[in-house]
C-alpha positions in Angstrom: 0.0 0.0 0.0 2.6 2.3 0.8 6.2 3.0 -0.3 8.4 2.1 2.5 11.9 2.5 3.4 13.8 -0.9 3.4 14.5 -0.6 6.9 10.8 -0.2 8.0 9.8 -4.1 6.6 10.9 -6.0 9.3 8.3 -4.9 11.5 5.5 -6.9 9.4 7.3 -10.0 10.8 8.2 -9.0 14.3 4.7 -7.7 14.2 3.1 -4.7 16.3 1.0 -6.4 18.9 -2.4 -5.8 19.7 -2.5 -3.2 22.5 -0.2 -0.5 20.5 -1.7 2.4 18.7 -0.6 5.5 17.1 0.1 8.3 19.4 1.0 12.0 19.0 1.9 14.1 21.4 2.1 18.0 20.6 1.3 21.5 20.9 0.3 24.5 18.1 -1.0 27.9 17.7 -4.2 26.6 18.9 -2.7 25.0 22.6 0.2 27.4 23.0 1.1 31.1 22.9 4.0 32.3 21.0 7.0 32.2 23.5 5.8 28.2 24.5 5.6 26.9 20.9 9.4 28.9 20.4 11.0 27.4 23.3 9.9 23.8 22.2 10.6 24.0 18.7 13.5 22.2 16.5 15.4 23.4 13.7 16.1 20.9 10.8 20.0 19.9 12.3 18.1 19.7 15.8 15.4 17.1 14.8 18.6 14.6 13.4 19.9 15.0 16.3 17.0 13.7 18.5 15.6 11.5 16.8 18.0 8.5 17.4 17.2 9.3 21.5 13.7 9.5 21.0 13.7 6.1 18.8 15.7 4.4 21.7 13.0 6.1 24.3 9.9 5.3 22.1 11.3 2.2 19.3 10.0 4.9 16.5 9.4 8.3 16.2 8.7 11.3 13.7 9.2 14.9 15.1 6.9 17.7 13.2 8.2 21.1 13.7 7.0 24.1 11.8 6.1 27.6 13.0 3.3 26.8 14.4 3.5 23.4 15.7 5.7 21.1 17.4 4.4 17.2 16.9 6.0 13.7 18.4 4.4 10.6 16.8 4.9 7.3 18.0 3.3 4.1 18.5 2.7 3.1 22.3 1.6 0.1 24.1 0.9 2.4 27.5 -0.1 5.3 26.0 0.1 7.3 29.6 4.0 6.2 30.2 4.8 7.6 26.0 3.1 10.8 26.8 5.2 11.0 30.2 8.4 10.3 28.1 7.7 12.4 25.3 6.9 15.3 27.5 9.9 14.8 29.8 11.9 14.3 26.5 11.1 18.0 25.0 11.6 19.4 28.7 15.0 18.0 28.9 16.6 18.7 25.1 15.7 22.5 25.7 16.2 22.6 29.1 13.0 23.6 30.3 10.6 23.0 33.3 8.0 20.0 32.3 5.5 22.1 34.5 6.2 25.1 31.5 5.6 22.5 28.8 2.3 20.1 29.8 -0.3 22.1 30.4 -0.2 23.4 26.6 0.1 20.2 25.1 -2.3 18.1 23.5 -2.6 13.9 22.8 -4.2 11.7 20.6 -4.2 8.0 20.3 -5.4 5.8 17.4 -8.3 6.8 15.0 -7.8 10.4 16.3 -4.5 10.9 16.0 -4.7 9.3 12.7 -7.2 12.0 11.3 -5.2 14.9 13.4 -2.3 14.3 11.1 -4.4 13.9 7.9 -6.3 17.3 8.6 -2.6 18.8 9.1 -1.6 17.5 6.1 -4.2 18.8 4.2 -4.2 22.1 5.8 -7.6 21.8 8.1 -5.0 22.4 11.4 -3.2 25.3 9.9 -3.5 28.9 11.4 -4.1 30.1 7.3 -6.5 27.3 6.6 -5.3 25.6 3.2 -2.0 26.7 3.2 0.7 25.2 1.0 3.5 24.9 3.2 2.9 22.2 5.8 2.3 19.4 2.7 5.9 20.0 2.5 6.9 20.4 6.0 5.2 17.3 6.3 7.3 15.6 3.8 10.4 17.0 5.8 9.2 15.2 8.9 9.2 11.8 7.3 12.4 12.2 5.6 13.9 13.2 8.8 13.1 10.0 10.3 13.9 8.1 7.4 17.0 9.3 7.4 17.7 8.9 11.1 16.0 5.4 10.3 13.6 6.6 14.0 10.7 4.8 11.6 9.8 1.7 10.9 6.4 0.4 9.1 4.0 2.0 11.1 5.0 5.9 11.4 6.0 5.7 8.1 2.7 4.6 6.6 1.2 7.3 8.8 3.1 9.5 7.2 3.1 8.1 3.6 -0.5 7.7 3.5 -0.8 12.0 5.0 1.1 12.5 1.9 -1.1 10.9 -0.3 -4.1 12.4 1.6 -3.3 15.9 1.2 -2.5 16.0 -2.1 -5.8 14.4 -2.8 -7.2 17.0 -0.9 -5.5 19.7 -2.7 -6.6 18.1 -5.9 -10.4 17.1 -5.4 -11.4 20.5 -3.5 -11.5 24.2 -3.8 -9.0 24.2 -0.9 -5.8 24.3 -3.0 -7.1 27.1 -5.4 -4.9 30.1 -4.8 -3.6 28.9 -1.5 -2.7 32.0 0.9 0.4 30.7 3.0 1.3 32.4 6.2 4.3 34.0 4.0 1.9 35.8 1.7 -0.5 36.4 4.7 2.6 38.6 6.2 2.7 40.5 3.0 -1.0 41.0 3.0 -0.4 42.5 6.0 1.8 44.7 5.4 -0.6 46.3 2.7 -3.4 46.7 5.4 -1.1 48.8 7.4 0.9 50.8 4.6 -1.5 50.9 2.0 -0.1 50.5 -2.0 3.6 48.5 -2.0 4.6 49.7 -5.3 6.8 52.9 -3.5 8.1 51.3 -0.6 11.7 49.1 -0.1 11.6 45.7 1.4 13.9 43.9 3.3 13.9 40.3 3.1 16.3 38.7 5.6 16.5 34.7 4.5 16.4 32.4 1.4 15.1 29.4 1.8 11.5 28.0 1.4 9.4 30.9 3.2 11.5 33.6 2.5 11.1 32.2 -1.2 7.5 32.8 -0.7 7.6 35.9 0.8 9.7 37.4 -2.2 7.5 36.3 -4.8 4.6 37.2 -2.4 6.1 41.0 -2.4 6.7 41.0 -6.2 3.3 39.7 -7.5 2.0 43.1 -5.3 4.4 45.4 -6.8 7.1 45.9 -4.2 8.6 49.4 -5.5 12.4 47.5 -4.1 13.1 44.1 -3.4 16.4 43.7 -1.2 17.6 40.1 0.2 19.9 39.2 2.5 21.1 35.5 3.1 24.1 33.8 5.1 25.1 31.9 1.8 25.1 34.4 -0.5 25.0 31.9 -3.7 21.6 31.6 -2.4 20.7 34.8 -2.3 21.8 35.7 -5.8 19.7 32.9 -7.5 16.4 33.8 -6.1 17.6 37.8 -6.5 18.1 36.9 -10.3 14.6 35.1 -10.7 13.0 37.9 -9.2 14.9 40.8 -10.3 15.8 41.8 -7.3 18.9 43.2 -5.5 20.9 41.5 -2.8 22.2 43.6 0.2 25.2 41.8 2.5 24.2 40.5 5.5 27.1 41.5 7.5 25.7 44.8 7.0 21.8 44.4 7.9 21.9 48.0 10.4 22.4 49.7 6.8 19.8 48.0 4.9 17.5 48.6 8.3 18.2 52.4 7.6 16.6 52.9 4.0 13.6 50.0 4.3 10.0 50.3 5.1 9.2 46.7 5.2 11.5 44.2 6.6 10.4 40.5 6.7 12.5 38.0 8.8 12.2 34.2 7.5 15.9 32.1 8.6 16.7 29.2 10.7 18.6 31.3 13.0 19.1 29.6 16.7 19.3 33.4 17.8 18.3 36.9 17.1 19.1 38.1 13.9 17.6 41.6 14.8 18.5 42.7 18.2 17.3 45.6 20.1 21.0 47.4 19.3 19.9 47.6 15.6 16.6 49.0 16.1 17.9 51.6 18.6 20.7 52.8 16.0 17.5 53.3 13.0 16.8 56.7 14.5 13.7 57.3 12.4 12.8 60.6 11.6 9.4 61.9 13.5 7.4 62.2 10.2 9.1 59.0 8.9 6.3 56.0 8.8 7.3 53.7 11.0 9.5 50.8 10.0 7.0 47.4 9.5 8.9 44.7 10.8 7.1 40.7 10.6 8.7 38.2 11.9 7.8 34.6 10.1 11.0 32.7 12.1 10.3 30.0 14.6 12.3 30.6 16.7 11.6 34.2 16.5 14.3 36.3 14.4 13.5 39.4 15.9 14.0 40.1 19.4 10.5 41.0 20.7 12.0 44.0 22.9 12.2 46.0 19.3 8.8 46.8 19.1 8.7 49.1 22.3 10.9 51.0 19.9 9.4 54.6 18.2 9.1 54.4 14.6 9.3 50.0 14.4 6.0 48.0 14.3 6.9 44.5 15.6 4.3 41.8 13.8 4.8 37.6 14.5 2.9 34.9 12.9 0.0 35.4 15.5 -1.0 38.6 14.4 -2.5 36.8 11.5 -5.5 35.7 13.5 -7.8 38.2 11.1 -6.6 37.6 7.6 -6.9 33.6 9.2 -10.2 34.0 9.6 -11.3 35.7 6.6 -9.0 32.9 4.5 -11.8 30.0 6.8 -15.0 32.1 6.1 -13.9 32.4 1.9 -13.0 28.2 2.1 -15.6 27.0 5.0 -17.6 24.7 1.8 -13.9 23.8 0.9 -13.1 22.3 4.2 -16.2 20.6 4.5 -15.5 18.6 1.0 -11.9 17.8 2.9 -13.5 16.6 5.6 -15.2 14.0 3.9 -12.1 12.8 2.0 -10.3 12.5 5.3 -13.1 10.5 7.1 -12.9 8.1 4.5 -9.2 8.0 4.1 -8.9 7.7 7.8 -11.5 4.4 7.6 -8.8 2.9 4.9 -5.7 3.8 7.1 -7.5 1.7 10.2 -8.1 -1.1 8.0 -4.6 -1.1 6.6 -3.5 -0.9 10.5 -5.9 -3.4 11.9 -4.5 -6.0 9.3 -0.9 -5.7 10.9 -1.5 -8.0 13.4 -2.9 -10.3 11.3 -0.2 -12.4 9.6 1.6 -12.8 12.4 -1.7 -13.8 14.4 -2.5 -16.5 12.2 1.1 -17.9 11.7 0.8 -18.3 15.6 -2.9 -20.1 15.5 -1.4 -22.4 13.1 2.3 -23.2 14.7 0.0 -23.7 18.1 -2.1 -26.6 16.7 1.0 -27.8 14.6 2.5 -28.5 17.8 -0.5 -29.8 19.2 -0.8 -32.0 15.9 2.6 -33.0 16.3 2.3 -33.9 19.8 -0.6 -35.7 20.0 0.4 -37.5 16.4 4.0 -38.9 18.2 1.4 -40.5 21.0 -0.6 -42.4 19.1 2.0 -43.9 16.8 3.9 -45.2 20.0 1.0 -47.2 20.7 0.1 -48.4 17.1 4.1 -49.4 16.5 2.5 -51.9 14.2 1.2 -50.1 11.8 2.6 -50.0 7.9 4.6 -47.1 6.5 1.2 -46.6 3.9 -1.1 -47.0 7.5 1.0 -44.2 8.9 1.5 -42.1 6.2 -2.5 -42.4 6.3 -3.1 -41.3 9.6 -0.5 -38.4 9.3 -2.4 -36.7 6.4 -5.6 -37.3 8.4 -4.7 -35.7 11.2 -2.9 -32.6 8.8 -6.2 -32.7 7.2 -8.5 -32.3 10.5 -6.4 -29.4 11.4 -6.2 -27.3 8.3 -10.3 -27.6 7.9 -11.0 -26.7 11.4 -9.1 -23.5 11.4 -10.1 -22.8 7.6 -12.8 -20.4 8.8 -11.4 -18.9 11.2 -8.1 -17.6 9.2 -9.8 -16.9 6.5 -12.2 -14.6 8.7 -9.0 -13.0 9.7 -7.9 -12.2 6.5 -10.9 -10.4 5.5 -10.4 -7.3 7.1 -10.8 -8.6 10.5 -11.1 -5.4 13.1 -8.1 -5.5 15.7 -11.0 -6.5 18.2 -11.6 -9.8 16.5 -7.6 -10.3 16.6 -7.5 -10.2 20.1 -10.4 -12.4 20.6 -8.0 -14.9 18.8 -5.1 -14.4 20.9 -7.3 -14.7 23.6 -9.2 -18.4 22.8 -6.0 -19.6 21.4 -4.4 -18.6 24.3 -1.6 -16.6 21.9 -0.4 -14.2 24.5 1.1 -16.6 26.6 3.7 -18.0 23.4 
């Protein structure tokens, strides 16, 4: 059903037994304010990193980290103990109280964390509902754990199967018809405070995916001046040249500060790129508009101190909260179309899951009454010692024979699609969980 890493097959062998389920454990804009979600998040080098702890901690994991979410998924036999571990897990890499951590996060188990991370996918969950970014970020979280091998068959058909589900999402419904991402929701905003683009200067500090979006964002509204500043310059210079923009250094932001109206703040940075230094060297002029500063970094790129600063106005990612809700009134028929793909998506995921168990179920039945077979077979022979080699060849296909039609039924029942309830009412009257 899925595409798996080579790695991950083993597991259909080992097999998953009954009592585990899918479990996530995580927080987003919807659990946590700003300064929780930053203190808990992981850049791209920081999930590699943990993941090889968590996997020895959980057996598999996938960590989900964007800017508005941070997301551990697992599969758990004591789903109570995992979300302990998990939580105890985050506290400890960033060195933080568990007591700052807990009582903004949230937990799913099974069938509900199942359709969490499809709705995710598909951009249900997002802050700018529909947005084309997390399919992607997504997509980064599995290859993560594929890389640091933290996944076997389970997490990574969860994950495969989210794939698939959002881009059918994106594909059947209005949803993914001029998607607003939380990029071009920055840039939007920037209008509704400074009115026409088309004579101001933007700063865009960062290259990569988002600040990507934000550049074309600013030129499909007619920036007046496009500058871009990047750590790798190489970087910088290709997207400058598809955009026909300028690139400023980056050593030198405090003099790109000086001349810009707009300055949008999209890296991976571990720390500040904009401290409260720069902003107090801008010295705007009284009748200057004041500098529009948005930070789209998570962490934060921006100290937060700037904005008690005259003449900056200091914007994050949760100042979006109107243009967000706007973006769910215009797409509220769109989501409920998704909805229904992902309901029925989520009822072929369960049935794909349920069937784990299965093989490995039915190989036991069937050992069990070989044995039995076997047993019993080796008794009676000792006391018919004088029967022909045809007699006993005879009795041995007999008694191969009883076997195979008495638990016909049953296996094939099993192989149908049997619910993981009707697994462990196998287990239990073939007394399976004591092998």
């Amino acid at each position: 059903m899925y595409a798996l890493p080579p790695h991950a097959l083993q597991a259909v062998d080992e097999g998953l037994g009954d009592l585990q389920q899918i479990l996530l454990v995580g927080l987003s804009q919807k659990s946590a304010p700003l300064d929780v979600r930053e203190s808990v998040s992981f850049l791209s080098s920081q999930i590699l990193q943990a993941l090889p702890t968590l996997k020895d901690e959980l057996g598999e994991a996938v960590i989900l980290s964007t800017c508005n979410r941070t997301e551990i998924y697992t599969v758990a036999d004591d789903a109570p103990a995992a979300i302990d571990r998990i939580q105890r897990f985050v506290a400890n890499y960033h060195e933080l109280p568990i007591d700052s951590i807990a009582p903004h996060t949230y937990s799913y188990a099974g069938v509900d964390a199942v359709r969490h991370l499809f709705s995710v996918s598909s951009g249900l969950d997002s802050m700018i509902v529909g947005e084309s970014q997390i399919l992607g970020q997504v997509r980064g979280a599995l290859s993560a754990a594929t890389e640091a091998k933290s996944t076997r068959m389970t997490c990574a058909g969860l994950f495969h199967s989210a794939l698939r589900v959002g881009r059918r999402v994106r594909q059947d419904t209005s949803i993914g018809r001029n998607p607003l991402s939380i990029s071009y929701a920055g840039v939007r905003l920037a209008q509704r405070m400074l009115g026409s683009l088309s004579d101001k200067r933007a700063l865009l500090i960062g290259a990569g995916e988002a600040g990507s979006l934000v550049a074309r964002a600013l030129r499909t509204v007619g920036v007046g001046d496009l500058m871009i500043a990047n750590r790798t310059q190489s970087r910088a210079n290709e997207l400058a040249d598809y955009l026909s923009s300028r690139v400023v250094p980056f050593e030198s932001l405090d003099e790109s500060l000086k001349v810009a109206d707009i300055v949008i703040a999209a890296t991976d940075s571990p720390s500040y790129i904009i401290t409260l230094r720069m902003a107090d060297s801008l010295h705007r002029d009284p009748d200057q508009a004041p500098l529009f500063a948005f930070d789209l970094a998570m962490p934060r790129d921006i100290d937060p101190e700037v904005a008690t600063q005259y003449g900056v106005r200091l914007f994050n990612i949760d100042d979006l909260s109107a243009i967000a809700e706007e973006n769910l009134a215009e797409r509220r028929r769109a989501v409920s179309d998704a909805e229904v793909i992902i309901d029925i998506e989520v009822a072929k995921f369960m049935k794909w899951w349920d069937s784990l168990d299965v093989l490995p179920t039915i190989r036991a039945i069937r050992q069990n009454a070989e044995d039995i077979r076997q047993r019993e077979l080796t008794r009676a022979m000792d006391m018919l010692d004088d029967l022909t080699p045809q007699n006993r060849q005879v009795v041995e296909s007999l008694t191969r024979s009883i076997v195979n039609k008495i638990l016909h039924d049953p296996t094939d029942s099993l192989k149908n699609g049997a619910p993981k309830s009707q697994i462990r009412a196998a287990k239990d009257l073939f007394r399976l969980w004591e092998a």
